[in-house]
N, C-alpha and C positions, 0 to 999 in steps of 0.2 A: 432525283435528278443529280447528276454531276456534272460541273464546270471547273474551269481552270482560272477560275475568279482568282485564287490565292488569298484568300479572306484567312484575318487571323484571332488567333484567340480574346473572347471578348465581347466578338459581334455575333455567336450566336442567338438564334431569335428575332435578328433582325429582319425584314422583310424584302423575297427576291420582287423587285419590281421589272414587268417586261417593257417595250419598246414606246408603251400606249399608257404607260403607266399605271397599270394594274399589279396586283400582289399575286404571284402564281404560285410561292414558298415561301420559305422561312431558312433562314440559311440555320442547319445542324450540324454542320462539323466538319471540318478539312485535315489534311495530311500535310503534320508538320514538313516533313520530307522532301514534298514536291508542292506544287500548286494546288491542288485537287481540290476542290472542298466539294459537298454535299447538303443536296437540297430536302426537304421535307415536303410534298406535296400536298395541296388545301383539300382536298376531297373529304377527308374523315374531320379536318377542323372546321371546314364548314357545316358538315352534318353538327356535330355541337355546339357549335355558334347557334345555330336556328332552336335546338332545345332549348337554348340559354335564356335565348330570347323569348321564345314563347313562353317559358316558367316565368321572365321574369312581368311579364305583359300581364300573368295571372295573378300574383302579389299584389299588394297597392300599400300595404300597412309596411310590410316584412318582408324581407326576401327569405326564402325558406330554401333548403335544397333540392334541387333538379337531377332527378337520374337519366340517366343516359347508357340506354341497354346497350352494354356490350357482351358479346356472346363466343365461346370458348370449348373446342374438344379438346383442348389439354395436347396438344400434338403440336409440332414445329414441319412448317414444310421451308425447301428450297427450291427457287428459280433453277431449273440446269436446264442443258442445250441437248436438243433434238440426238443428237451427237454421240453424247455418255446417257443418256434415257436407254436410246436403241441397244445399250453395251448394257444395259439394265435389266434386258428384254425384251421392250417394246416391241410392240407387234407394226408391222410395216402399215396396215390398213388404219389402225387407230393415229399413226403420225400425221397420213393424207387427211384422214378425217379432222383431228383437231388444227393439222395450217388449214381447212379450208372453213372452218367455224370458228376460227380465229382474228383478230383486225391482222389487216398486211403489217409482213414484214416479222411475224412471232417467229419467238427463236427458239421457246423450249417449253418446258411444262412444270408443273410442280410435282413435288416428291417430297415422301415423308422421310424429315432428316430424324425427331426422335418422338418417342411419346415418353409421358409423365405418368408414372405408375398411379392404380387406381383411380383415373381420368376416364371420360366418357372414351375417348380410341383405346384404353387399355386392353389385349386381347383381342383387337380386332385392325387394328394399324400397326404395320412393322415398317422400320425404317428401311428403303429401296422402294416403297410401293410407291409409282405412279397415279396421281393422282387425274381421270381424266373426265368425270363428269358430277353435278351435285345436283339434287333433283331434277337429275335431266338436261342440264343444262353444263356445256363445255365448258371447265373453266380454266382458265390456264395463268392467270394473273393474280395478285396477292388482293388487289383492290377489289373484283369482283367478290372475289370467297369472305373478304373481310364484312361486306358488305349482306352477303347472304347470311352467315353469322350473326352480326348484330341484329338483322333483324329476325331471326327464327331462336329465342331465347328462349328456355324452357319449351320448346320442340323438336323433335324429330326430322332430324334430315337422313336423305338416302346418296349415300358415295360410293362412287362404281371406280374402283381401281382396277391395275392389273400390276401382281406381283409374277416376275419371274416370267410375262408371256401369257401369263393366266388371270383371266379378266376375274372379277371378284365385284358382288355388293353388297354394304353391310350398311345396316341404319343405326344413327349413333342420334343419341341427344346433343340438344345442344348445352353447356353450363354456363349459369350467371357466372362472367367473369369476376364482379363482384364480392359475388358469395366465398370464392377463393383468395382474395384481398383483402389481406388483415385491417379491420379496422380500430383493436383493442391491442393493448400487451401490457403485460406486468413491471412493474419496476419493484425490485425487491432487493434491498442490499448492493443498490446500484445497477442490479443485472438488469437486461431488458429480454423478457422473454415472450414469445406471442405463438400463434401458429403459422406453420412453416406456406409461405405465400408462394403464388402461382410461380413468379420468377426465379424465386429458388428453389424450388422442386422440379426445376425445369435443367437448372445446371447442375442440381443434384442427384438429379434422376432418384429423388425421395418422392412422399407422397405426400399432396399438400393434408395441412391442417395439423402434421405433428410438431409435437413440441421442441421450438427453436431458441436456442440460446442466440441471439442478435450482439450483445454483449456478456461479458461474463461478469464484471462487477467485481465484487470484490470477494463475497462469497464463496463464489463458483471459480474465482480465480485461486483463492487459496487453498482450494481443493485439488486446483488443474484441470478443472474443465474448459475448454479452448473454444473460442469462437467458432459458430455454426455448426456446433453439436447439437445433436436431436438425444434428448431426455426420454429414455424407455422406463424405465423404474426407478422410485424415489421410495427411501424409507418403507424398501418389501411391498409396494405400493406400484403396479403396471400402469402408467404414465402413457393414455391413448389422447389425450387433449387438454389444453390449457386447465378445463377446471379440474381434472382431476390433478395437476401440481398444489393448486391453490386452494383444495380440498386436504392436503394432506399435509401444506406448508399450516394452515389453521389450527394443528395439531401439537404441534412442535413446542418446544418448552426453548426460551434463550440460553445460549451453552448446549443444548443438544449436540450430538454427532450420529448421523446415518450415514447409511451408504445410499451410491445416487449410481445409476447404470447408464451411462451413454453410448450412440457411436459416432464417427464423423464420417462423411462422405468420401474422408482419402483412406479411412479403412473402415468401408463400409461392412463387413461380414464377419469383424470379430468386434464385441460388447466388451468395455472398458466398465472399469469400477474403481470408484472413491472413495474416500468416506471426505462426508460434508459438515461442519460445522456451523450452528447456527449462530450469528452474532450476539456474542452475552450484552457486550455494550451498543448505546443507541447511535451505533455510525452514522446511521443513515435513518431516513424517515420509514415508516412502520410500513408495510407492502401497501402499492397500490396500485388501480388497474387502468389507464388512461385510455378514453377511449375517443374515434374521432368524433369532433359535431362539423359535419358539412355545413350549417346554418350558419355557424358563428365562425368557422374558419380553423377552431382551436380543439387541443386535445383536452378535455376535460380529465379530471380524477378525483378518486370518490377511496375510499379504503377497500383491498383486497378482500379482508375479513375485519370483526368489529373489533378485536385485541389479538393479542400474543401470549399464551402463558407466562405467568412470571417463571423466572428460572427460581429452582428449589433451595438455593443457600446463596452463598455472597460469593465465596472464590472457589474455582475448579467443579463446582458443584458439578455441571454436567455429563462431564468426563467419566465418572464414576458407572455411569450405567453400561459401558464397556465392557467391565466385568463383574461374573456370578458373582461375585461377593458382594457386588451389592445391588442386590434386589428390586430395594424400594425403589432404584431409581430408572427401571426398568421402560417406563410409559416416556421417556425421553429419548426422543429421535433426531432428525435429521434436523441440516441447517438450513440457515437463508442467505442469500448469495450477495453478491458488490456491488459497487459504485460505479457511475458511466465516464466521472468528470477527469480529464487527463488534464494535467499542470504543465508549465512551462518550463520546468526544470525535474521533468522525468530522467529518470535516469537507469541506466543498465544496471542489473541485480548484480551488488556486489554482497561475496561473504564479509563476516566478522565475528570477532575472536573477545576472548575477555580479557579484564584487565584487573587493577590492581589492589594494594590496599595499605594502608596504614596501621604500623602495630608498636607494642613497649615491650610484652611481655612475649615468653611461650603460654598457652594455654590448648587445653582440649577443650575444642567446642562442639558437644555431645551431650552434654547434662540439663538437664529439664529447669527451666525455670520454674517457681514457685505456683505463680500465675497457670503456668503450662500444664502442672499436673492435675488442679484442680479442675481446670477446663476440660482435659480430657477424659477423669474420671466423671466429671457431671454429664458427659455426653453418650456414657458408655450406659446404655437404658437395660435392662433384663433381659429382653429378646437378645441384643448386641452381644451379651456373655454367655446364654446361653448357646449360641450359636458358635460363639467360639470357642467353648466346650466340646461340642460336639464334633468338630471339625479339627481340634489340636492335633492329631496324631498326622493327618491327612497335610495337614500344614506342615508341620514339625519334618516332616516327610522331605516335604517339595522345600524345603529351608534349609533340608543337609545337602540335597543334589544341588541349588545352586552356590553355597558354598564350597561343597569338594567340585564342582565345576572350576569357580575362581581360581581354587587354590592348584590347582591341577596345570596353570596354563602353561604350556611349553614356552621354556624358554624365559619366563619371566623372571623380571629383575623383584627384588624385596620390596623396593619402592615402587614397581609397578602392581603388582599383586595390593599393595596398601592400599593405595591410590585411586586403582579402579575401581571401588564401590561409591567414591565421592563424586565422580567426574560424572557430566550431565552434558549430553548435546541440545542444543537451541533452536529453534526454527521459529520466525519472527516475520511477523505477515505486520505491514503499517498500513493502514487503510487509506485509499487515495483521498479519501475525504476531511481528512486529517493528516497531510502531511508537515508537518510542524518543524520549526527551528531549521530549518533548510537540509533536514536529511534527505539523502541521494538516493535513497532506493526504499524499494516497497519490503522487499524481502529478503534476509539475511540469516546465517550458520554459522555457530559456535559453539563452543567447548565450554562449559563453565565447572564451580566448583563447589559443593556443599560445603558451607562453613558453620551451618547449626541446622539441628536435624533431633525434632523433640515430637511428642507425642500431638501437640497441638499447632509443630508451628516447622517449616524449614526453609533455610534462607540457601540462595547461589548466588556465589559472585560470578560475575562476567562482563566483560571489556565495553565499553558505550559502540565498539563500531561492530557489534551483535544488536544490543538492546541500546538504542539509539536516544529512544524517545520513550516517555512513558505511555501515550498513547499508541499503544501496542496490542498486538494477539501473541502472547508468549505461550508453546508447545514446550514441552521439556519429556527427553528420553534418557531413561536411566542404563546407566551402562550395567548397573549391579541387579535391574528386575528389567525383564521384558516390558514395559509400558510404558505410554505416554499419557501426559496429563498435560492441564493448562500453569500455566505460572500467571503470576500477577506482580507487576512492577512497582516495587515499593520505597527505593533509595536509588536517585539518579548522581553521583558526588558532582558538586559545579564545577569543579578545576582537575579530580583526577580521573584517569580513562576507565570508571569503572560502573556496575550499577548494580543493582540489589535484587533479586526476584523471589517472593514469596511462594512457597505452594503449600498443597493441603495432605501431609501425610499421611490421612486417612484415606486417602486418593489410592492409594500404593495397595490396600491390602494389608492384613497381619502378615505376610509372608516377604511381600514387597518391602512394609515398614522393617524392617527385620534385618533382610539382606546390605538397607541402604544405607548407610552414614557419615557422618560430618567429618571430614578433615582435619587435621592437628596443623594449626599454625604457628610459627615458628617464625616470628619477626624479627628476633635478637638469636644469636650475633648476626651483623649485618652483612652479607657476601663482600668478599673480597675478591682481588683477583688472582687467577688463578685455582681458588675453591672448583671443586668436581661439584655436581650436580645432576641428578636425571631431567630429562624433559620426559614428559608423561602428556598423554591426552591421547584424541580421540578420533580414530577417522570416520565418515561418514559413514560406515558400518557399521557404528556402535563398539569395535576392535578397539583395546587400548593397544597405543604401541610408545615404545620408550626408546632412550639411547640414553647415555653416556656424555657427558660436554663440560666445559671447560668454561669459566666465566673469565671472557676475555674483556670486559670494561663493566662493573658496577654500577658508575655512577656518571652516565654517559646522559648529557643534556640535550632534550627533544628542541626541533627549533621547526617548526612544521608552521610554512604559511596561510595565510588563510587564503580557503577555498574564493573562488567565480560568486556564488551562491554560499555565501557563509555561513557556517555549518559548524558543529563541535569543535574543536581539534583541542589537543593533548597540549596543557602550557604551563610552563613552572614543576616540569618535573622530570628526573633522574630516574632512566631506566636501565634493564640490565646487557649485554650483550655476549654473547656465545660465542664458540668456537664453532661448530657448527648446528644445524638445525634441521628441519623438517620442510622448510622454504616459509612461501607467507603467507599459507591459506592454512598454516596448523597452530591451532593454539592450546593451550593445557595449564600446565603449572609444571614448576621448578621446584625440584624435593631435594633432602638428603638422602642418603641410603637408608634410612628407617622408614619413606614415604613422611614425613614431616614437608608440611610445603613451605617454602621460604618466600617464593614469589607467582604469579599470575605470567603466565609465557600468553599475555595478550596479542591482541591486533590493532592497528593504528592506520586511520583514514589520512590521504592526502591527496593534495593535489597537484598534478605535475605538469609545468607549462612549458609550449614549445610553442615558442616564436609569441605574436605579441595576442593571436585573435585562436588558438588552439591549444585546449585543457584535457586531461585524460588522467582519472579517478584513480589511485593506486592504494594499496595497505601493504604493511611491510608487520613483522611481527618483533615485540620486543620482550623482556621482562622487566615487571612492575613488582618492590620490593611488599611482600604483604602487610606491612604496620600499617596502611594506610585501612586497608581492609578490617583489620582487627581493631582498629579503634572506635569506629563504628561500630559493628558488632556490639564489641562491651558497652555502648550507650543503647543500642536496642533492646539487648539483652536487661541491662541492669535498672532501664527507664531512662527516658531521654525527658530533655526539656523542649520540645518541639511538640506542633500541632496532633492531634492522634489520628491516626489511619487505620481502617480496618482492616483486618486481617484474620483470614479465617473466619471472620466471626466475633472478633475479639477486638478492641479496641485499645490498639499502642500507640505512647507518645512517641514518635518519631526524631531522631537530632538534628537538631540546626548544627551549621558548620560557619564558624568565623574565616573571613579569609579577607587577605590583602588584596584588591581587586585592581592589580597594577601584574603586567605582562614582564617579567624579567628575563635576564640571559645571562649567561655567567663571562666572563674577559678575563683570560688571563694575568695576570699579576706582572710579567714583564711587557704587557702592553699597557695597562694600568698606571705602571710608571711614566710612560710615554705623555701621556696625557696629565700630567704633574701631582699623582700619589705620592706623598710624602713614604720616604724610609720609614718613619715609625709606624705608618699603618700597614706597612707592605709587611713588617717583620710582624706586626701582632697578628694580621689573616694567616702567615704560612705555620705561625706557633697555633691557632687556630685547628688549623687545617693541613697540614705538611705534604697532605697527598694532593686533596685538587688543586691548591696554590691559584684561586680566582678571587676575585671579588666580582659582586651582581651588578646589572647595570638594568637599570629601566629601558624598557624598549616603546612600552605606551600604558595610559590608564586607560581604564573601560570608561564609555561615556557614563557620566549619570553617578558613580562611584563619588564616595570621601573622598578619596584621594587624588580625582583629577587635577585640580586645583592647587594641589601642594609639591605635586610630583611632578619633573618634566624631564621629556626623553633624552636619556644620556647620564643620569644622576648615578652616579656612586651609591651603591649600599653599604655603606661600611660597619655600624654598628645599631644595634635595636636594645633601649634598654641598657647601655652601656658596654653591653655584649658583644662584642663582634661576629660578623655573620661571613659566610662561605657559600654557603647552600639552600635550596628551596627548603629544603624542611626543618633548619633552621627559625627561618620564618612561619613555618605554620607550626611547630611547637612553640614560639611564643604569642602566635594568635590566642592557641587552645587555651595558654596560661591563664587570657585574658579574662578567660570565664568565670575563673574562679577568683578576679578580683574585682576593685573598686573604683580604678581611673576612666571608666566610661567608654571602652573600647577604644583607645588610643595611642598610639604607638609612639615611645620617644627613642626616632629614628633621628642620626648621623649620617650626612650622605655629604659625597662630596660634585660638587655644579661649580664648573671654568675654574679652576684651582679656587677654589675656597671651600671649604667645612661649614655647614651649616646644619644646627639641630632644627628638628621639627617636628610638631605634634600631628602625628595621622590618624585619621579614623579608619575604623577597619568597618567590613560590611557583614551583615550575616546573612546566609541564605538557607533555603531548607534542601530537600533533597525530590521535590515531589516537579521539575522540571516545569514546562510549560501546561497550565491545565483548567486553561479557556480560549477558545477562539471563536469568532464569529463568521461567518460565510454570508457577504452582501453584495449580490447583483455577479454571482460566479468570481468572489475573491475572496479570498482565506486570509481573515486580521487576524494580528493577533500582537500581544504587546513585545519589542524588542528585546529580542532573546541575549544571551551575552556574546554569543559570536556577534552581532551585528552589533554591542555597544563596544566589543573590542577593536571595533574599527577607529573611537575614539570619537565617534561624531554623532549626536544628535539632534535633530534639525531645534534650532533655540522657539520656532513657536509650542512650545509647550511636550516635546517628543513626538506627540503623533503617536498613531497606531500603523503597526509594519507590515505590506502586504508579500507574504509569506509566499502564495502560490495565486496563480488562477485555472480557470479552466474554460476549454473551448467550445467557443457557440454561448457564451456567456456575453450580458451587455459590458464587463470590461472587457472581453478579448475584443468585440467590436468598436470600443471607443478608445482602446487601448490605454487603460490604466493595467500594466504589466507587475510583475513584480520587483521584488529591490527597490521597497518606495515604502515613504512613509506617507500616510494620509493625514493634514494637518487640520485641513481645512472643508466642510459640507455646507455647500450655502452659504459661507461666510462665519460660518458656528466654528470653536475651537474644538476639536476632537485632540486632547491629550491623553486619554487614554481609553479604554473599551467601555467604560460606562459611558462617558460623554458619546462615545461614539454611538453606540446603540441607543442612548436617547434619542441622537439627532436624526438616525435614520428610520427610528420609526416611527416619524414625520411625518417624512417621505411618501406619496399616492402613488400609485399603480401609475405610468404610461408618463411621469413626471420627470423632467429633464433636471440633472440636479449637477450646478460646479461644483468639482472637487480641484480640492489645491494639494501638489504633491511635492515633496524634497526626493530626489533621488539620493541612494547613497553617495553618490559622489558629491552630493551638496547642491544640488543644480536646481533649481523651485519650477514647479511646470503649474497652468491651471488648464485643464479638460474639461468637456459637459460628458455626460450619458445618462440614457434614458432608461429609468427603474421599469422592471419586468418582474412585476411581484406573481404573475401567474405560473412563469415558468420558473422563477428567480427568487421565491421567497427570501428573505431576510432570517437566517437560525441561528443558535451558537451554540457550541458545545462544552461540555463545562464539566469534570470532574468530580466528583461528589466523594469526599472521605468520608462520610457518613455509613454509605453503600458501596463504596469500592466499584464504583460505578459510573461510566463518563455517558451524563442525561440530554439528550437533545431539548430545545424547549424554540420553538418559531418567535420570532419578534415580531415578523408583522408580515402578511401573507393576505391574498383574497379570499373571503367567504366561500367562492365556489370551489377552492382547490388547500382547504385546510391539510397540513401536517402534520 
């Protein structure tokens, strides 16, 4: 029905009532545009009103489910007019006949607009046929056929059309609509995959029951498989229905990579191919098959299959079966696919670039540690040498072509030919279900750099706005061997823009290990300006390319605000700048002409504001002087005093890094005076320092730091230690001093606050290098404890910190009760949540269907208190939690219902 009611959005469902007051529709839906809106007529809803009723009249204990045949030849017809029929064909006799076996006043007939391949009309209904009789009977209206349908299920009916003029009768079944009607689908890595239902084989013009990606998750996303792809072959494996994925996903080892074949409906005639990776780490809950229960109202779920192979070794292991060389690891295939849950501060994929590092000396880092050789000779078993034996020459072979490849490239600079066997492109998948520390994007590209590269062990640097977070999928492609393997993230630095990624050189091949090696760092002497330099790196081809440049400011100080959603950013440090460059999407490294790198040509996240309520995500690229880098190194290298991480296999101590956790900026020295520097400290900074002529100024402390409380914004840095200071690394080499003494991590800083000098004793903080690596997900909200971007805002709520909710996700009880993110959660029931134990105690409390107040501090300080209602059946309570043990980040449920275990 149509009227010009003008009903608006909202009131659908509501009831048309006529003049007598009776219900003759339901209002469905109007046209914003004009008045129009549209009615739903009661005829089909009464017929299931009266099942309802009668089923429920048969229950007394239970209500149980009532089906209600509805019946289906998979075909779509259209209302048309007498008019365009006869422009059809239509024969003059069958018009008279159907107006006069018609109610008065009919104005056209039905016509088939499509069918749905392999459907009961497939082959026997084509679109233009006139539809004019069904066992016998004229039908000409949607209501009667609907009617004759539901009730001839599972039978035989006879339809007498006429195509083109030409009468026709064929007898089609009828199909349970139902049986077409997903009632099950998979969730596997986020993804949600089922068989492809009556509706969308309808706009698809596919066939129902093939396999439907509904979402891609995370898996399937990091592979590129696109929503409402149909899945033909999986892992050499022909994919005709749901259990044959779930038959061949049971197979799979974690870390695997196959190839998976799809196509989509906007190019339905040519087959696409992937390769899929299986998730090494536990992102996501273990596959499983939800299916509906009509009785209870709820999707139940039960495990897809009863485990997962373990993956064969700790780092990169799977990767390896890629290629002939290595064999054994051949039984390891395809992946499993992503997550459903989108966050509120989703964000458009941006690239990133690597960054920098900290050095004293020149040295090659290329030589095997101690450690390193015995590891790799204990690993090298009889078969392993025998086979490399036999294959030396063959190798030997394929190891000159791609070296006289290298050395051959036109056109290449000295430094670039060096360089290019160190250099490594990036590819960084972050899993939506872990999106941690408020990084902006799921997936990111960049350049990095080998900086040690041994039999058992090899490290890349690369910039944090590549490898963001350690909870990460890190890809690495070498420019020096055709291949890609996994990385594993092992040094995130707190303060400068860089990060550490481990891989497993026996990953590469004898041929591969061979070709690829470590960089010569070259941290001293320090550029200056004016110094030539090559830019070196990589474009997305794997191509190195170089130029020639000009270092036009060395020691040029980052001032980058903090993000909407606060996030990493670059602070307390001097980077390099050029005369010209490659723009802001290329990163690499900075050499001399012997390929010696001197600095990291990273990339740098920000955020750029326009006007007071519009933000738009930018990177710009700099150069990062490499000491920073190379200091590190020689504590990995030589043993650190930090926690051990494994790697490879192998178990290192890791270094902790001392740092002043106070935000500085540098000022001028003729504004310095301004604000009342004495002449004596002005001449001893510029005898100091003659070129920057600054002194530091405090801009803010991190919340929760030693040094909030001693330090206040505006303070003079004038001297450390008696020293007088100029520059950020000033200060971090007398943090590092600290280590090797006795005064307790304490700093005896001179600063000057409202013309006065004043010493004071500061504490310094230590932190490790291994980022955020726990969070919990309760009721669709991602906690987790506040990261240093959010305590560099200088505030944390005084009951006790709170735990920070990072992200949420939609169709979750907070997106419904609206606990958002940018909040800390202080308060559960009244219980103190200061940090993630407390929290996780208090919530699994918590009952299934239980309303619970949370009290929350926004970052701006603002204390809110909300209810919402726990939904442990769709909503479990998990955390996820990194494991140095295994190199492995472990899922483990906190508290969930019996019927729907994780």
């Amino acid at each position: 029905m149509q009227a010009a009611s003008g009903t608006k959005g909202g009131s659908s469902g509501s009831p048309v009532i006529d003049w007598q007051g009776r219900a003759v529709a339901l209002n469905a839906g109007s046209k914003s545009s004009s008045a129009s809106a549209f009615f739903l007529p009661l005829e089909r809803v009464v017929r299931a009103l009266k099942f309802l009723q009668k089923g429920g009249d048969s229950y007394m204990s239970k209500w149980e489910a009532v089906s209600i045949p509805r019946g289906t030849l998979q075909a779509t017809f259209l209302h048309k007019g007498f008019d365009e029929i006869r422009r059809l064909g239509l024969q003059s006799e069958t018009e008279q006949m159907a107006r006069r076996a018609s109610a008065q006043g009919e104005t056209g007939m039905l016509v088939v607009d499509s069918v749905v391949p392999g459907g009961p009309a497939h082959n026997h209904l084509e679109p233009g046929d006139v539809l004019v009789r069904v066992n016998g009977e004229v039908i000409t209206q949607f209501l009667k056929l609907e009617t004759l349908l539901d009730g001839s299920v599972e039978q035989k009916i006879e339809l007498q059309i006429e195509r083109g003029g030409t009468p026709l009768s064929v007898q089609l079944p009828v199909q349970d609509l139902h049986s077409i009607t997903p009632a099950h689908f998979l969730e596997v890595s986020g993804a949600v995959i089922h068989p492809l239902s009556y509706q969308q084989a309808r706009n698809f013009r596919f066939q129902c029951g093939l396999v439907y990606v509904s979402e891609p998750g995370y898996m399937l996303f990091r592979a590129g498989v696109p929503r409402h792809a149909i899945i033909k072959k999986f892992a050499g494996q022909v994919i005709s229905k749901l259990e044959d994925l779930i038959s061949v996903l049971s197979k799979l080892s974690r870390g695997a990579r196959v190839p998976l074949e799809y196509i989509s409906y906007m190019d339905r005639h040519r087959r696409k191919s992937v390769l899929v990776t299986v998730d090494r780490h536990e992102w996501y809950a273990p596959p499983r098959i939800y299916t509906r229960d009509d009785s209870s109202g709820l999707w139940t779920a039960k495990p897809a299959f009863q485990y997962m192979l373990p993956s064969s070794g700790v780092n990169g292991e799977a990767t390896h079966m890629e290629h002939i060389h290595q064999d054994n690891h051949q039984e390891l295939t395809d992946g499993v696919t992503s997550m459903e849950t989108s966050c509120e501060h989703a964000s458009a994929e941006l690239r990133s670039r690597d960054e920098t590092g900290i050095g004293s000396k020149k040295r090659r880092v290329g030589e095997d540690l101690s450690s390193d050789v015995v590891v790799a000779d204990c690993s090298l078993n009889e078969t392993g040498e025998v086979k490399l034996e036999d294959t030396t020459a063959v190798e030997n072979a394929v190891l000159r072509d791609y070296q006289g490849a290298t050395a051959t490239a036109a056109n290449a600079s000295i430094a670039e030919r060096v360089i290019e066997p160190t250099l490594v492109m990036f590819e960084v998948h972050v899993p939506p279900s872990c999106m941690l520390d408020g990084v902006h994007s799921q997936h990111f590209f960049g350049t990095g750099v080998i900086i040690y590269h041994s039999r058992s062990m090899g490290l890349v640097a690369v910039d944090k706005n590549t490898v963001a977070i350690s909870a990460s999928d890190v890809m690495l492609s070498f420019a020096a061997y055709p291949i890609e393997i996994p990385g594993e993230v092992v040094f995130l630095h707190p303060v400068h823009n860089y990060a550490i990624v481990a891989y497993d050189p026996s990953a590469l091949g004898p041929v591969g290990a061979s070709v690829v090696h470590a960089a010569e760092l070259l941290p001293e002497p320090a550029l200056r300006r004016g110094d030539s330099v090559y830019l070196v790196g990589l474009s997305r081809s794997l191509q190195a390319t170089s130029r020639k440049s000009v270092v036009t400011n060395p020691c040029a100080a980052l001032n980058i605000g903090s993000a909407d959603c606060p996030r990493y950013r670059a602070t307390n440090m001097e980077v390099i700048e050029l005369d010209t460059d490659f723009g802001s999407t290329f990163s690499g490294v900075l050499t001399d002409e012997h390929g010696r790198v001197q600095a990291v040509w990273g990339s740098f996240s920000t955020q750029l504001k326009f006007g007071c309520n519009t933000s738009e995500d930018h990177q710009f690229v700099r150069g990062v002087p490499v000491y920073a880098v190379s200091q590190v190194l020689d504590k990995i290298i030589s043993g650190a005093n930090g926690p051990p991480l494994l790697i490879n296999g192998v178990k290192r101590p890791m270094p902790l890094v001392r740092i002043l956790e106070v935000e500085l900026y540098p000022t001028l020295l003729s504004k310095a005076r301004s604000f009342g520097l004495s002449d004596d400290w002005i001449q001893a900074l510029v005898k100091k320092d003659p070129v920057r002529r600054q002194v530091l100024r405090v801009k803010g402390c991190l919340a929760g730091s030693k040094a909030e409380s001693l330090l206040e914004q505006g303070d003079m840095v004038l001297s450390i230690n008696k020293e007088p200071v100029t520059c950020f690394r000033d200060i971090e080499n007398v943090c590092q001093a600290l280590d090797n003494g006795d005064n307790g991590g304490n700093l005896n800083m001179t600063i000057f606050r409202q013309g006065r000098e004043i010493d004071l004793l500061v504490g310094t903080d230590v932190r490790d290098g291994n980022g955020t690596t726990r969070v919990i997900n309760w009721c669709g909200c991602i906690v987790q404890d506040p990261h240093p971007a959010v305590r560099a805002l200088g505030f944390l709520p005084e009951e006790g910190h709170g735990v920070y909710v990072a992200r949420w996700c939609h169709g979750s009880p907070v997106h419904r009760y609206g606990l958002y993110a940018l909040q800390w959660i202080v308060e559960v029931n009244g219980k103190a949540t200061p940090d993630l134990d407390a929290f996780a105690n208090v919530t699994k409390e918590l009952e299934h269907g239980e309303f619970v107040r949370v009290r929350t501090v926004h970052l701006n300080g603002k204390p809110r208190v909300l209810t919402l209602k726990q939904d442990l059946h769709y909503w479990p309570t998990w955390e996820l939690r990194f494991d140095p043990e295994t190199a492995i980040w472990r899922r483990r449920v906190i508290k969930t219902l019996d019927c729907c275990n994780s």
